[in-house]
N, CA, C and O of each residue as an XYZ file, in Angstrom:
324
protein
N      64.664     -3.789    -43.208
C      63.842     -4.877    -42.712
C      63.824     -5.992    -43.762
O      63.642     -5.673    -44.937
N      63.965     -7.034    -43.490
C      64.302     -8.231    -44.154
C      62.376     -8.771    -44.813
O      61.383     -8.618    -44.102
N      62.346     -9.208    -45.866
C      61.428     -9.406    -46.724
C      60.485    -10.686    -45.823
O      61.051    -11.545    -45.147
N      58.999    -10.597    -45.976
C      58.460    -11.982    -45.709
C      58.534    -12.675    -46.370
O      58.433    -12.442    -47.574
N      58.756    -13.901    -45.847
C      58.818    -15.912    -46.201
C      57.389    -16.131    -46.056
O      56.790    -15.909    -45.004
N      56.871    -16.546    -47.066
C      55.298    -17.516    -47.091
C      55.604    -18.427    -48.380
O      56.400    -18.357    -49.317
N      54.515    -19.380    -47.950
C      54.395    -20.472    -49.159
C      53.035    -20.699    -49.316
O      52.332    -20.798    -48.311
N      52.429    -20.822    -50.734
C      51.573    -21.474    -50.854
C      51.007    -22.231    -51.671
O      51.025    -21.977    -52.876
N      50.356    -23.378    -51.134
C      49.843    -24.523    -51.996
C      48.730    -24.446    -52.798
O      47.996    -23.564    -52.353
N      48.335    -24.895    -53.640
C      47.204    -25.469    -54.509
C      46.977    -26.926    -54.839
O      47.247    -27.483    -55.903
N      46.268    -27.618    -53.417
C      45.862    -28.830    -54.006
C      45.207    -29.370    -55.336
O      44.072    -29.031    -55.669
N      45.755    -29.974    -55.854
C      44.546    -31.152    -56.929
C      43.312    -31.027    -56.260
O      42.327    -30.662    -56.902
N      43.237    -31.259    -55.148
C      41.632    -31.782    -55.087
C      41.477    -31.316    -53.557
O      42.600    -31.184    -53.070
N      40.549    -31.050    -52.724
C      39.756    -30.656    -51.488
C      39.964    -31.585    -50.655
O      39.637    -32.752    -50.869
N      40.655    -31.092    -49.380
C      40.896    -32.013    -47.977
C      39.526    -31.752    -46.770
O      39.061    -30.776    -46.181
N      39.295    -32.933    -46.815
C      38.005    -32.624    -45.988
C      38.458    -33.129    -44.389
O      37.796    -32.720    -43.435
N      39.821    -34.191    -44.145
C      39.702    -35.089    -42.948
C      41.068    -33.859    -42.097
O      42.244    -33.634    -42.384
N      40.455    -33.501    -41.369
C      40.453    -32.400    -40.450
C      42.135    -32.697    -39.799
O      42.860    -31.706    -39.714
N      42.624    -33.890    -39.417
C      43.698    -34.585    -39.408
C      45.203    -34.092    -39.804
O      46.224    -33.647    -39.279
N      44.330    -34.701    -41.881
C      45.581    -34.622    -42.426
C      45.760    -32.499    -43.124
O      46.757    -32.115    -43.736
N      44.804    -31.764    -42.853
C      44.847    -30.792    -42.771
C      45.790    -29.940    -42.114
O      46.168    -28.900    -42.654
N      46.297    -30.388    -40.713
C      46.681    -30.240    -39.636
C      48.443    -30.659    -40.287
O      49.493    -30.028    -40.405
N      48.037    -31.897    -40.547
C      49.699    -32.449    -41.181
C      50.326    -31.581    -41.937
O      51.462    -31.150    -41.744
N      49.467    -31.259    -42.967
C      50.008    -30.309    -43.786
C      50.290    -29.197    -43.767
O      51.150    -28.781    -44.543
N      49.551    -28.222    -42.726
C      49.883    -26.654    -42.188
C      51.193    -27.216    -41.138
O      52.261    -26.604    -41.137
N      51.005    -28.277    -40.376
C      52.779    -28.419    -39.672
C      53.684    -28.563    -40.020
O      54.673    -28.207    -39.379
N      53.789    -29.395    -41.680
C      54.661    -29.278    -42.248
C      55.352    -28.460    -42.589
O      56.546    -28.265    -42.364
N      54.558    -27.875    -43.218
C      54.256    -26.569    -44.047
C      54.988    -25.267    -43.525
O      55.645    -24.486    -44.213
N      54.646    -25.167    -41.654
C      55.017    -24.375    -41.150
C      56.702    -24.805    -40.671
O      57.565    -23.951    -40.466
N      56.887    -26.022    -40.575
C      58.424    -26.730    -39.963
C      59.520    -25.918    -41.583
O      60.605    -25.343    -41.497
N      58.668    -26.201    -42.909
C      59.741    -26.665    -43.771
C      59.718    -24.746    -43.829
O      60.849    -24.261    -43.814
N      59.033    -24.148    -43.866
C      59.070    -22.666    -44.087
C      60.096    -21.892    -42.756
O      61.096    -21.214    -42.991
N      59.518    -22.218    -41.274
C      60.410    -22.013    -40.313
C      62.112    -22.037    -40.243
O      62.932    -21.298    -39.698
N      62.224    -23.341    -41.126
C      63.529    -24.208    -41.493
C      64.212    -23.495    -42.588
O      65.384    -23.171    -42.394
N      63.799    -23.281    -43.412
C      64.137    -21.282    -44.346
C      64.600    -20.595    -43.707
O      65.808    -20.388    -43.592
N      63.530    -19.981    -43.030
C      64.010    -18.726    -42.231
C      65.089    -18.675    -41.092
O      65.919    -17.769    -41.016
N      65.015    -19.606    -40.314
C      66.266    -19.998    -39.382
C      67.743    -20.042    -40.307
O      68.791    -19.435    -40.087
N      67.376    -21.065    -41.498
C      68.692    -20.941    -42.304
C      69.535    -20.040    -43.089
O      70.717    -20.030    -43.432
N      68.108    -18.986    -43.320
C      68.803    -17.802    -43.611
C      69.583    -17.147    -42.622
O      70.376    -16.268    -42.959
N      69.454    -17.449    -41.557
C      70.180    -16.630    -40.017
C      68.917    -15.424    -39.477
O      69.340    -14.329    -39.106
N      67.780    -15.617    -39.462
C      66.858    -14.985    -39.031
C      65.508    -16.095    -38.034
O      65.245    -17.293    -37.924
N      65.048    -14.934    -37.560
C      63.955    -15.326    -36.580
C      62.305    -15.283    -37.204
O      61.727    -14.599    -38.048
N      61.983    -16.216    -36.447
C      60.324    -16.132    -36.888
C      59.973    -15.113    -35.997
O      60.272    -15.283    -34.815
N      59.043    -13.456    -36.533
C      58.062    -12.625    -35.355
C      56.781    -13.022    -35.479
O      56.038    -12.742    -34.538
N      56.415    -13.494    -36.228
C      54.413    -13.685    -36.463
C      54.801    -14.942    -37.597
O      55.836    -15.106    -38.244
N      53.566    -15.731    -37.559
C      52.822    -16.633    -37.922
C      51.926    -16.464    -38.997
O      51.101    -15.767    -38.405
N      51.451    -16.590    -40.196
C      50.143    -16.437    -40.917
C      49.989    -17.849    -41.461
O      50.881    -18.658    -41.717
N      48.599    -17.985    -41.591
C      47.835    -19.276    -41.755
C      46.846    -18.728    -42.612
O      46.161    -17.788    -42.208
N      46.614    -19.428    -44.291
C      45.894    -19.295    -44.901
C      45.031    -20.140    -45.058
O      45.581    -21.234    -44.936
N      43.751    -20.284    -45.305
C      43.272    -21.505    -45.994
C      42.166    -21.351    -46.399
O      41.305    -20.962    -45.610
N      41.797    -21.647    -47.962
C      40.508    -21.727    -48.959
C      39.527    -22.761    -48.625
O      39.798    -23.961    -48.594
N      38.381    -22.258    -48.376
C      37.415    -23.546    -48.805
C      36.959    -23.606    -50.160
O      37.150    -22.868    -51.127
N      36.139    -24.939    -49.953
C      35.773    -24.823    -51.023
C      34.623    -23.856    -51.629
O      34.764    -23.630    -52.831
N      33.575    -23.284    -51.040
C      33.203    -21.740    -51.195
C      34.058    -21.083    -51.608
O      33.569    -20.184    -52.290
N      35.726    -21.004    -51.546
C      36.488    -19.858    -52.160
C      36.523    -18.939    -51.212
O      37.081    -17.854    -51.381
N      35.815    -19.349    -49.912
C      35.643    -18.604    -48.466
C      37.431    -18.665    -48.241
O      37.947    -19.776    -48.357
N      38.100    -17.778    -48.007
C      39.771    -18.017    -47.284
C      40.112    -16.678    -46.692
O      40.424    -15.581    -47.155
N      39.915    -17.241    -45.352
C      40.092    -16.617    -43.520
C      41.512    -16.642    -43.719
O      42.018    -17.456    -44.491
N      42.204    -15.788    -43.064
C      43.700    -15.576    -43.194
C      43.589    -15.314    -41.864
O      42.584    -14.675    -41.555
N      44.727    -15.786    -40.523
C      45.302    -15.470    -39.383
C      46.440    -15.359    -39.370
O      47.166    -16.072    -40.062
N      46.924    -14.346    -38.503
C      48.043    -13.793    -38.163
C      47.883    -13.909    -36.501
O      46.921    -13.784    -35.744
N      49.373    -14.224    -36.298
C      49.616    -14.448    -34.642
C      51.108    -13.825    -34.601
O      52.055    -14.457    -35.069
N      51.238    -12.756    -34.109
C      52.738    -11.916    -33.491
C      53.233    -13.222    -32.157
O      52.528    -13.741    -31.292
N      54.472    -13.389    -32.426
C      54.789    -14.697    -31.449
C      54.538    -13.382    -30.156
O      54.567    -12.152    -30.208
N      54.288    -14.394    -29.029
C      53.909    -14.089    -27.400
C      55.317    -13.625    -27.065
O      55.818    -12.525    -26.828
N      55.777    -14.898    -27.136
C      57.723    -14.895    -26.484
C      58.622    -14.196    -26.849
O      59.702    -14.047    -26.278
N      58.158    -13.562    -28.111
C      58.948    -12.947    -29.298
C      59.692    -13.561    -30.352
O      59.381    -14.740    -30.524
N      60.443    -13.188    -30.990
C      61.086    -13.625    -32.284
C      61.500    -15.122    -31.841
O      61.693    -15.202    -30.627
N      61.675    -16.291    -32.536
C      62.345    -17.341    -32.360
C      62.805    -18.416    -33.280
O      62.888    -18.064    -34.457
N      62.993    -19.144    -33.120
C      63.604    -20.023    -34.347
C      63.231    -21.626    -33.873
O      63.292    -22.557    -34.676
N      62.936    -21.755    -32.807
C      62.077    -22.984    -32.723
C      61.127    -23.441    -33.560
O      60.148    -22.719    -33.749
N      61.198    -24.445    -34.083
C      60.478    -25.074    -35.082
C      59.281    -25.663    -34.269
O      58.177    -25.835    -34.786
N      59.520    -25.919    -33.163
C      57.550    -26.413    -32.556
C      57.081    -25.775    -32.192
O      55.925    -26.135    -31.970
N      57.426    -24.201    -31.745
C      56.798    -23.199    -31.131
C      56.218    -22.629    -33.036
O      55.094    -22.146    -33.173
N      56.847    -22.743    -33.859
C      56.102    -22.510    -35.116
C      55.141    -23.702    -35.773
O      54.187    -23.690    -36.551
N      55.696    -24.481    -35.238
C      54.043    -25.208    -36.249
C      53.029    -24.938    -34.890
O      51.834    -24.702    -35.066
N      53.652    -24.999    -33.472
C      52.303    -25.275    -32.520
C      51.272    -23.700    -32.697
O      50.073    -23.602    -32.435
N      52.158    -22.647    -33.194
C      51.154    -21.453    -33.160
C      50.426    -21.378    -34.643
O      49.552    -20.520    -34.763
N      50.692    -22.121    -35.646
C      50.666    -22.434    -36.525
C      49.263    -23.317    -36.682
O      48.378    -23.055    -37.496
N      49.252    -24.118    -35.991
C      47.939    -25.077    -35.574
C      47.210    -24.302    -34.495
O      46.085    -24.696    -34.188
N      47.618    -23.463    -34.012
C      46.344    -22.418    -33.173
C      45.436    -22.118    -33.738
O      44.575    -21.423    -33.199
């Protein structure tokens, strides 16, 4: 079984505008997706991390519906779920 792909950031400083939050987990999820496709593999699940500033950090996981894929909008859109 082939190893998991994740990335993760450490801002400078706390995103509060709900927006550019969004920008950045789609990115995030396009440029990571864009890995894994290039390695010659499929995305099966999704994980989404994110810290507040409490140090509160909810982790989700989503097994794709459709199954494995390599579409890059079906990964940021479950990604932003």
């Amino acid at each position: 079984m082939p190893p998991d792909r994740g990335r993760e950031i450490a801002f400078p400083r706390d995103f509060t505008d709900r927006d550019h939050i969004a920008e950045r987990v789609a990115a995030l999820a396009r440029e990571l997706g864009a890995d894994v496709v290039a390695a010659g593999r499929r995305v099966t699940h999704v994980a989404v991390k994110v810290r507040f500033a409490s140090f509160y950090t909810p982790t989700r996981v989503m097994k794709l519906r459709d199954g494995p894929t390599t579409d890059l909008d079906t990964i940021e859109r479950v990604a932003l779920t």
